[in-house]
C-alpha positions in Angstrom: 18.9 18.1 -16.6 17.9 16.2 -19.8 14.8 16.6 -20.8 11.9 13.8 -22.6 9.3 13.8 -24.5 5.7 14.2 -22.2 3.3 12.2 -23.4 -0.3 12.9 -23.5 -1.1 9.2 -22.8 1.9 8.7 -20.8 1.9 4.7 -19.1 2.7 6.0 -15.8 0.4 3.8 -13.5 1.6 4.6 -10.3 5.1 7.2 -9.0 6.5 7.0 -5.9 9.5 9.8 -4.0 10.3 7.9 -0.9 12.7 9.4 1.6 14.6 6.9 4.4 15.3 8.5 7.6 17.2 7.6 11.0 14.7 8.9 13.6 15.9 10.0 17.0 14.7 7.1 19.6 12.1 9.2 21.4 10.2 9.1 18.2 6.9 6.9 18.3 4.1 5.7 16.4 2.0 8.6 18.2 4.4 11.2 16.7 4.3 9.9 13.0 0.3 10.6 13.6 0.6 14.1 14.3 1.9 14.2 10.5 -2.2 13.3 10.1 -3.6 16.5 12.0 -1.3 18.5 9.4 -2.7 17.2 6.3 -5.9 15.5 7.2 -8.2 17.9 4.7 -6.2 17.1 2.0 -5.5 13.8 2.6 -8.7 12.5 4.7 -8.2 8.3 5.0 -5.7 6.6 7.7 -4.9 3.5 7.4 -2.1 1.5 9.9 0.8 0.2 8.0 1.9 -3.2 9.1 4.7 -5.8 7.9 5.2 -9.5 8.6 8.3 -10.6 10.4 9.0 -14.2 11.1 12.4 -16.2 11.4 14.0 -19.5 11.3 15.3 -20.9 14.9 18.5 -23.4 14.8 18.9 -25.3 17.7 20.4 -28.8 18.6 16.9 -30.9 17.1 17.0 -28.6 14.0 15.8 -25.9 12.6 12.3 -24.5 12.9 10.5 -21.6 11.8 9.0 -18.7 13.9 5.3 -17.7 13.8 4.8 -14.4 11.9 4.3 -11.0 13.7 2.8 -8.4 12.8 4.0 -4.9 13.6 3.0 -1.2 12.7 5.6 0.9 11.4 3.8 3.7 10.6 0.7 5.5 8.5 -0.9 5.5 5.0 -3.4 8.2 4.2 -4.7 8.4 1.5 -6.9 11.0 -1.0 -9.0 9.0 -3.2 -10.1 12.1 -5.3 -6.7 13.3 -5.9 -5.5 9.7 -6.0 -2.5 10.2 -4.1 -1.1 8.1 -1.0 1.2 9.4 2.0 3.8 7.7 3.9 4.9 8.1 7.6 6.7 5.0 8.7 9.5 4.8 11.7 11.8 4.6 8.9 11.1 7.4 6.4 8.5 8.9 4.2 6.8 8.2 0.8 4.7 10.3 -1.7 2.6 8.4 -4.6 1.1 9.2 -7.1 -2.1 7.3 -9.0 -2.7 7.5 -12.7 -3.1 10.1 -13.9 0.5 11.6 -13.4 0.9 14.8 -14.7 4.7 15.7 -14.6 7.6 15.9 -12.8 7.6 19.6 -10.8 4.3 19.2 -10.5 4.9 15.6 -8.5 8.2 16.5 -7.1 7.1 19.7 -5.8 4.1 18.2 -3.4 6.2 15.5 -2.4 8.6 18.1 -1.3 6.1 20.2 0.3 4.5 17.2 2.1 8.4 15.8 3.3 8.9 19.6 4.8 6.0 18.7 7.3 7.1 15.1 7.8 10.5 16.3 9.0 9.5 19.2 10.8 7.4 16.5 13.2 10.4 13.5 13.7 13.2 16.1 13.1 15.6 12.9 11.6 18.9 12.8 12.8 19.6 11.6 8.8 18.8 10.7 5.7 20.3 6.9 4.1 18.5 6.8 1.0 16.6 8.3 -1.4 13.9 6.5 -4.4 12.0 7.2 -7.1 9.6 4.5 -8.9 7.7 4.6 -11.5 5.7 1.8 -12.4 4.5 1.9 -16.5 1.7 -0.7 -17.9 2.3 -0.1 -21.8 -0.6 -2.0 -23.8 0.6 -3.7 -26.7 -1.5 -4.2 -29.4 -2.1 -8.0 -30.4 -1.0 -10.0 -32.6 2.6 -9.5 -31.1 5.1 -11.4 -33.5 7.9 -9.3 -30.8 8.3 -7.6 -27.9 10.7 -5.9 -29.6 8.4 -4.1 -31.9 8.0 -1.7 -28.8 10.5 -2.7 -25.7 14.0 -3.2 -26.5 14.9 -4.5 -23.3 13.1 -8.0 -22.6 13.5 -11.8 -21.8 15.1 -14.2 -24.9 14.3 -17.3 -25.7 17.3 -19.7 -27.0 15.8 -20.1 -30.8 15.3 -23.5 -30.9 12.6 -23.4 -28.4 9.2 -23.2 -29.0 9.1 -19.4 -29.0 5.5 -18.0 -27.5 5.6 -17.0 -23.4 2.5 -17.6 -21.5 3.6 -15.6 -18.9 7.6 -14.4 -17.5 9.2 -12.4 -14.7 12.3 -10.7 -15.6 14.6 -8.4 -12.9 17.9 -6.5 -13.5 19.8 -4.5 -11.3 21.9 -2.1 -13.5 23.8 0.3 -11.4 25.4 3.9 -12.5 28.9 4.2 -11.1 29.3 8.3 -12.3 26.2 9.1 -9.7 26.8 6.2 -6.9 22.5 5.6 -7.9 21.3 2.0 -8.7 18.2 0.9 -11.3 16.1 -1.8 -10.6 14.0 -3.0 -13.6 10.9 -5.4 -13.9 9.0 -6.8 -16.6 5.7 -8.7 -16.5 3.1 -9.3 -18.6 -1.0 -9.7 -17.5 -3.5 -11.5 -18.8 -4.8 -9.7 -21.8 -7.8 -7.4 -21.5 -10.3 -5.8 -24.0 -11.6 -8.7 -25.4 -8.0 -10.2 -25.9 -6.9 -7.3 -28.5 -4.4 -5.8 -26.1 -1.1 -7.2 -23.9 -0.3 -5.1 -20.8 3.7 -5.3 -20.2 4.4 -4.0 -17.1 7.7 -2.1 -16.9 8.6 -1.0 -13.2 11.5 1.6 -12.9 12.9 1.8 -9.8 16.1 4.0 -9.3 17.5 4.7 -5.6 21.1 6.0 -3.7 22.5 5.1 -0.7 23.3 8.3 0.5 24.0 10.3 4.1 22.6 13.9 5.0 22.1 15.5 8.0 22.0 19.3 6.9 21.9 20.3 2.8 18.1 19.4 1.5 19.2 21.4 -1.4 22.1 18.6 -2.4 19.1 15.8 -1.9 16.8 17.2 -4.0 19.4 18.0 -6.7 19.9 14.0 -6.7 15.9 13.5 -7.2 16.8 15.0 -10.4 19.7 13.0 -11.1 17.5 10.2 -10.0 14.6 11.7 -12.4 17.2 11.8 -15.1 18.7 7.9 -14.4 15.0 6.6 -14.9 14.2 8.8 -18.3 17.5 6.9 -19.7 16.4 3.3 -18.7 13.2 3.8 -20.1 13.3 5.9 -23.4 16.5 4.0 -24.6 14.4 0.7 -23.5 11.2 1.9 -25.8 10.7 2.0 -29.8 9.2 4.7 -31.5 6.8 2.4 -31.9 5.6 2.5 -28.2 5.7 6.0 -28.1 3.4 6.1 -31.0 0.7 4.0 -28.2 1.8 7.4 -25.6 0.4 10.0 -28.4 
């Protein structure tokens, strides 16, 4: 395992170890709440996850689109003290972590811990993916002639354009044939806070694998590592020692 600098005043603003299951059919919203009962002292707050579905419908006088539904998939609860969130949807599990994020056993290890319960409950007939994200807000200080004085990888502007960005959105998918994972960067800026002396650049790192198990956990967590690595790469060879000089 390759192994990074930890920074005092690491950016980490928010990690997330997120787990995607096939649950047997006799598993229900009722069963994904008995996950609660287990850690309820720790993590006191549920809240119902929902998502929006809607659709488009084609028929001989065109097309026209469906009215939204709503539909629970699952749990949130949450531990404001410890600022940490967990996930049990139909479809899997999540573990995140608030700032502040202290380091990777520390993280990994809970999240395994709290996935032992989850899968004891649904029992899932497999796993199909596995994620880690990890969302960084780096403030720059201003003036900034260059957002290359602390990321290396950023948005261009052809040079004869006027050359100052009021705001951008940039996503790349970079995948890592060796391992089979796939990383999925995005860069954003904010408005500028502090009385305009600072620029948060919000770099979100999220690295996953399509995967299949039904049996070795060991294997799984071996590729969180692997996934762990995958991330460290995208983000210390995207940063200058420059930034790292704002982690200190």
């Amino acid at each position: 395992m390759s192994e990074y600098t930890i920074f005092p005043n690491a950016p980490i603003v928010e990690a997330v170890l997120d787990i995607r299951v096939e649950l047997p059919k006799d598993v229900t919203l009722d069963t994904l709440e008995m996950f609660y009962d287990k850690i309820k002292v720790r993590y006191p707050e549920k809240q119902h996850r929902t998502e929006l579905s809607a659709g488009i419908r084609l028929d001989p006088q065109g097309a026209s689109f469906e009215k939204p539904e709503a539909s629970q998939t699952g749990y949130l609860f949450r531990s404001q003290v410890e600022k940490k969130v967990v996930q049990s949807r139909l479809n899997g599990f999540s573990f995140n972590k608030l700032k502040p994020y202290s380091d990777w056993n520390t993280f990994r290890s809970e999240g395994r811990e709290l996935w032992d319960i989850y899968r004891k409950i649904v029992k899932p007939l497999k796993i199909t993916r596995i994620e880690l994200r990890y969302i960084n807000r780096i403030e720059m200080p201003l003036p900034l002639k260059d957002f290359k004085e602390y990321i290396l990888t950023v948005p261009e502007v052809a040079p004869e354009l006027p050359q100052a960005l009021a705001h951008f959105f940039m996503r790349l998918v970079i995948p890592k044939p060796d391992t089979g994972a796939v990383a999925v960067i995005n860069q954003t800026m904010e408005i500028p806070e502090g009385g305009g002396q600072r620029l948060p650049f919000i770099f979100d790192i999220d690295v996953f694998k399509e995967t299949s198990y039904s049996g070795d956990e060991e294997n799984m967590w071996k590729e969180f590592d692997e996934l762990r690595d995958f991330k460290n790469e995208v983000f210390f060879k995207s940063i200058t020692e420059q930034a790292k000089e704002l982690f200190k």
